[in-house]
N, C-alpha and C positions, 0 to 999 in steps of 0.2 A: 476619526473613528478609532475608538479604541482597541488595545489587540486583541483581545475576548471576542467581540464580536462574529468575526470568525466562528467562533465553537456552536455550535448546532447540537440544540439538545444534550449539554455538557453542564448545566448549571451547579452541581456539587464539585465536580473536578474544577469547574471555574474558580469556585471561590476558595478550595484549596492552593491551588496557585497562586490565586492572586496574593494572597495571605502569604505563601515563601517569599513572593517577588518583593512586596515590603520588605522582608526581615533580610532577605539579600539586599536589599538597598540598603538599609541601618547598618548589616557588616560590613560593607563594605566602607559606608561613610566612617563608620568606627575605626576602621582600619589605617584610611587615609588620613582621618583626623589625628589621632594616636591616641582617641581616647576610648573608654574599655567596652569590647565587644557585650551582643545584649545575652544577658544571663539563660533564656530560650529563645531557641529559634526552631521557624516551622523551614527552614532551608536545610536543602541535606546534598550533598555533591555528588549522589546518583540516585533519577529516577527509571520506572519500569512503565510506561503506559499500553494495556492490554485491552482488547476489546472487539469484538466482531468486525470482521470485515468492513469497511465504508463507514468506519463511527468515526472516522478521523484525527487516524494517530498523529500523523505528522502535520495537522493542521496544530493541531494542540500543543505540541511539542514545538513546534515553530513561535507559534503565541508566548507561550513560558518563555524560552530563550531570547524575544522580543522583548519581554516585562524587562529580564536582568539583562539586557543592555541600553535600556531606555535610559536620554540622555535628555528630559526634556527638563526646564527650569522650574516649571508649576510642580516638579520634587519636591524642592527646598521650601515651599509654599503650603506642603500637606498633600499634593498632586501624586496619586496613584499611579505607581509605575506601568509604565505599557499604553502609552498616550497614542502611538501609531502614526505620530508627526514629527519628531524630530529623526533626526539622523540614524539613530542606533536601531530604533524601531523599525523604519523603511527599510532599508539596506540589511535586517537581520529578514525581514520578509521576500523582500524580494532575492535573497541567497547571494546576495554582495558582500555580507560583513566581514571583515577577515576573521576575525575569530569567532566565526558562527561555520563549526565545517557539517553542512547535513551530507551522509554517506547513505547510497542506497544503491543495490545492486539489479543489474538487468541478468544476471549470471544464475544459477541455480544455488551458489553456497559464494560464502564470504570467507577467506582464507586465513593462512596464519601471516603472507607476508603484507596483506592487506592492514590486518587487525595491530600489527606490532608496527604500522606506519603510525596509526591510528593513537598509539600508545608513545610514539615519540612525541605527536604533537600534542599530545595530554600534560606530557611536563611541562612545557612551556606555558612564561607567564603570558597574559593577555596584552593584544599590541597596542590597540586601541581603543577598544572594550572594556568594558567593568567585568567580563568573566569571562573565557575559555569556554565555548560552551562545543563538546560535541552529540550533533543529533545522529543515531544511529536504526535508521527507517524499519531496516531489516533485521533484526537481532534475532530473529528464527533460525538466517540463512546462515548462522554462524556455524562453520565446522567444528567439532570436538575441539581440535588443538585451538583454534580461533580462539574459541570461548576460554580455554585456558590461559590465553595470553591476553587479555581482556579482563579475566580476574585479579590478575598483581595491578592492574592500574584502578581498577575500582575498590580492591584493597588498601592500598596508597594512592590515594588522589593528591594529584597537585593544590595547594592552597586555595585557588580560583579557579579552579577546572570543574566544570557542572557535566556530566553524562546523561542523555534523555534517549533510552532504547525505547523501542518502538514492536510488539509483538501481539501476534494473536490470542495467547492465553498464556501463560504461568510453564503451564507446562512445556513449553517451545523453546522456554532458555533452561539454561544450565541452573541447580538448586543452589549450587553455591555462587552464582552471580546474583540471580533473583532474594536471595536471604540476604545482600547487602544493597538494594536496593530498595525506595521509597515506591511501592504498590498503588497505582490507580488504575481504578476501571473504569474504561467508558460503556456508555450501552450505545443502540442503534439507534439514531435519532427517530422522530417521527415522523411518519408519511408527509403529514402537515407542516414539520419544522423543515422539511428539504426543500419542499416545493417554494416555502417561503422565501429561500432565502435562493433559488436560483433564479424569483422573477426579480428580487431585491439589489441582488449583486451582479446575476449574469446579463440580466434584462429578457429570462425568457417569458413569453406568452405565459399566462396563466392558467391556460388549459393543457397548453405544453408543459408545463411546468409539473401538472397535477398528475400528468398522465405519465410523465420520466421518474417520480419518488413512486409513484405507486408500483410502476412496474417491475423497478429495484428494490423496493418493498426498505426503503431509506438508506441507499448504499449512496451515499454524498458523491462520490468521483463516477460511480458508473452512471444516475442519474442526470449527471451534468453532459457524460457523455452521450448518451443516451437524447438528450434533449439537443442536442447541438450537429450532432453528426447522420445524417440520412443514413451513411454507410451502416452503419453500427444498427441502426432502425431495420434497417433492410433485414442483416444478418441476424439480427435476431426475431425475426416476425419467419425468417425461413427453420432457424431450430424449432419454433414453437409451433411448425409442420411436421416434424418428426415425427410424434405417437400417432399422427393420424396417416402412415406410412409404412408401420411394422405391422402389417395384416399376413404377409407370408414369407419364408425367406429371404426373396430376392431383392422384397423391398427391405428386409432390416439389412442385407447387406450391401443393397447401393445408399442408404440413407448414410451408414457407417462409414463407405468410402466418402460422401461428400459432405461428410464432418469432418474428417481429419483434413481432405484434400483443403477446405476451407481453412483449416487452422494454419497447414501450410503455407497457403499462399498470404496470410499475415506476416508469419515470420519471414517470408521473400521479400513483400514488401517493406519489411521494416529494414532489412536486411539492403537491400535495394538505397533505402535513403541515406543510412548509415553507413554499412562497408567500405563501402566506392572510395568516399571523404575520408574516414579513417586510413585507409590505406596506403590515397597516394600523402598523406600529410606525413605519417610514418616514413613512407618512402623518403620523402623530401627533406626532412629531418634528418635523417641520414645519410643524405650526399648523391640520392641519384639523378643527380643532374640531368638537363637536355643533353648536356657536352659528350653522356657517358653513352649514348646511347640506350638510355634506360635499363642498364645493368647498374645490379647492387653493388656497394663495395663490399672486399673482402670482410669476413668475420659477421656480417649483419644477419644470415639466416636464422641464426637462432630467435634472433629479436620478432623477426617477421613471420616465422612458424608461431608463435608467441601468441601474435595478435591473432593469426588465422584460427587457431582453436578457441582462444576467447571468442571470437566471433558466431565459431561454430556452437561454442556452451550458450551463446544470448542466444541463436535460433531456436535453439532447441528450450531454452525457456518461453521464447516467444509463444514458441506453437502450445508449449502445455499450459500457459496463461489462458490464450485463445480456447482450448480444448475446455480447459474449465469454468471457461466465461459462461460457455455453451451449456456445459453440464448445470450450472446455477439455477441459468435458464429454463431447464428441463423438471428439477427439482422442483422450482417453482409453478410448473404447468402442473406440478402432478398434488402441488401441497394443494392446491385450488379445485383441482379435482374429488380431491380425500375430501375438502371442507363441503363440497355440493353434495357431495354423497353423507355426511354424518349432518347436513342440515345444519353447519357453524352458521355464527353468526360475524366471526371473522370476515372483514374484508377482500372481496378479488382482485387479484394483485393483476391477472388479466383480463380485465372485463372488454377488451375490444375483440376477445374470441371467446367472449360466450359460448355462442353456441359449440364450438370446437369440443370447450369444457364440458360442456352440457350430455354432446355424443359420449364421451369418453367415462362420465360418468354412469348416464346410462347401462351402458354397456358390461360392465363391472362392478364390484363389490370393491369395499376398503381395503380386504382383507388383499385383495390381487395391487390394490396401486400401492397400500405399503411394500410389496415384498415391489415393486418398481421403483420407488424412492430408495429400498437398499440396492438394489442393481448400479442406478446411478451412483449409487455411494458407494460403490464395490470398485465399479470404474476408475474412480477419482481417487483411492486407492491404489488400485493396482499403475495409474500412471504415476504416482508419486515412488513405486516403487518399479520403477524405469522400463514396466509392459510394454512391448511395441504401439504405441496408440494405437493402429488399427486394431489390432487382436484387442485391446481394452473395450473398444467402442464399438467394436463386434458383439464380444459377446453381452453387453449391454443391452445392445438393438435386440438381441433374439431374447435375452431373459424377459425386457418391455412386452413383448409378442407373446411370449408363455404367460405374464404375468404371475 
């Protein structure tokens, strides 16, 4: 199966790829042959892939960095790079390849002494590969200085060194990183192309299937999740009780506590599977032994203060993931709402609470759920600009109630 197949509703970005992945093959054949490189090429040694949420950056970007290390012999024969069978192909998918490094972060931001690792291994030729390729999932979460140190190696790239950043729009990287790279857009697949390809790939139900892109409205990872995971089902059929919940104070402020409280005990649990492992491996790593009585040796606190704040920056990502999975979700009860009410002919992205929609639209005018959809957008907002979640999710609940 070829490595395209993957992309969902990506058919013009597909074939601009495909089309580099050739002419990086020809370079590099040229290279190794000693005979002369081809006079244009559509390959360039840093791309920018941007595009809504769940349109799947890094599925794309993984595929591309699959084409330029495909090692398969039906090359030499006129065979299309990116065959999904030979060695280079698998092992750059399945995130084995050594010179295939994807970086993504669980943290809130991506640093400088991250980025300038990032940039040592950029110089370096390829070990085993036909190119160098770094995937960089997060390129939003870069810090100022990051991004500065990020610009000299996409400046001067190494000879064989390919960069494939990964962002929501344009606007999220830096202008002088984005103005040296190669620009594609994905859009959001189709309700019908997700569902297709998780009864095709995942093996779900068809019905399951129809009813997990609708509800994502074609967010590829949250749809898969969504079809596969009860917990996830649960918790969000309980957000999508919310607006039928803010009738008077008490309930938008217990609805508010047991949002966040929920989001919380996500990041506990995640926290819970990870931490533990990570700590005592740290530990162990460092010498404290059974013999020592599980005392550190000297000079290691700093190391281990270290990991505990990173630890504490991933909860704290965790829970504002969790917090705005929720808000998505609300977003979309209420886009469904607006649409009963102006009589669209747009799709219900919740049709298994109809009626829920039906009271709420009743009940109101467009004019009261738009100023609700900026509430939640106000939210979403102010936790990016580090609100105490509850006080965010507070006042959220009572504006829903004012409408």
């Amino acid at each position: 199966m070829p490595v395209w197949d993957d992309l969902v509703g990506q058919e013009r970005v597909q074939t601009q790829l495909a089309a580099a992945a050739r002419d990086a093959d020809a370079l590099v054949t040229a290279v190794s042959g000693g005979t002369a490189q081809p006079a244009a090429s559509k390959m360039t040694h840093a791309w920018l892939f941007t595009g809504p949420p769940g349109s799947g950056h890094s599925t794309v970007a993984r595929a591309f960095a699959a084409a330029l290390q495909c090692t398969s012999p039906d090359r030499a024969l006129g065979g299309e790079p990116g065959c999904g069978f030979c060695e280079g192909c698998h092992t750059t998918l399945i995130g084995t390849h050594s010179d295939v490094q994807i970086v993504r972060t669980d943290l809130l931001s991506i640093g400088v002494k991250e980025t300038r690792d990032l940039v040592r291994r950029a110089q370096l030729s390829p070990a085993v590969g036909r190119w160098q390729v770094i995937i960089l999932e997060d390129a939003d979460r870069l810090t100022e200085g990051a991004g500065n140190v990020l610009l000299k190696a996409v400046e001067e790239p190494a000879p064989r060194t390919v960069w494939l950043l990964c962002a929501p729009s344009l606007e999220d990287v830096l202008p002088t990183i984005r103005s040296r790279c190669r620009h594609l857009t994905l859009r959001t697949p189709a309700v019908a192309a997700v569902a297709d390809v998780l009864v095709r790939r995942d093996g779900i139900e068809p019905a399951v299937a129809a009813a997990a892109a609708r509800a994502t409205q074609g967010h590829i990872g949250r749809a898969r999740r969504l079809a596969t995971d009860e917990a996830a089902r649960s918790r969000r059929a309980s957000v999508l009780k919310l607006p039928l919940r803010v009738d008077d104070v008490g309930g938008c402020l217990k609805a508010a506590q047991e949002l966040v409280d929920a989001a919380a005990e996500d990041a506990k649990q995640v926290a819970e599977e990870v931490d533990g492992k990570e700590t005592e491996d740290l530990r162990a790593a460092l010498g404290a032994g059974a013999g020592t009585g599980g005392r550190m040796p000297r000079g290691t606190a700093g190391v281990m203060k270290e990991l505990e704040d990173r630890q504490k920056r991933r909860r704290t990502r965790t829970q504002r993931d969790s917090l705005d999975l929720a808000l998505t979700d609300l977003t979309g009860f209420y886009r469904d709402v607006l649409a009963l009410q102006l009589g669209s002919s747009v799709a219900i992205a919740n049709e298994e609470i109809r009626p829920d929609l039906d009271r709420i639209a009743r009940a109101s005018g467009p004019e009261r759920t738009l100023r609700r959809i900026e509430a939640i957008i106000a939210c979403r907002n102010a936790l990016d600009r580090n609100v105490a979640p509850l006080l965010a999710v507070e006042a959220m609940t009572m504006s829903l109630r004012a409408g």
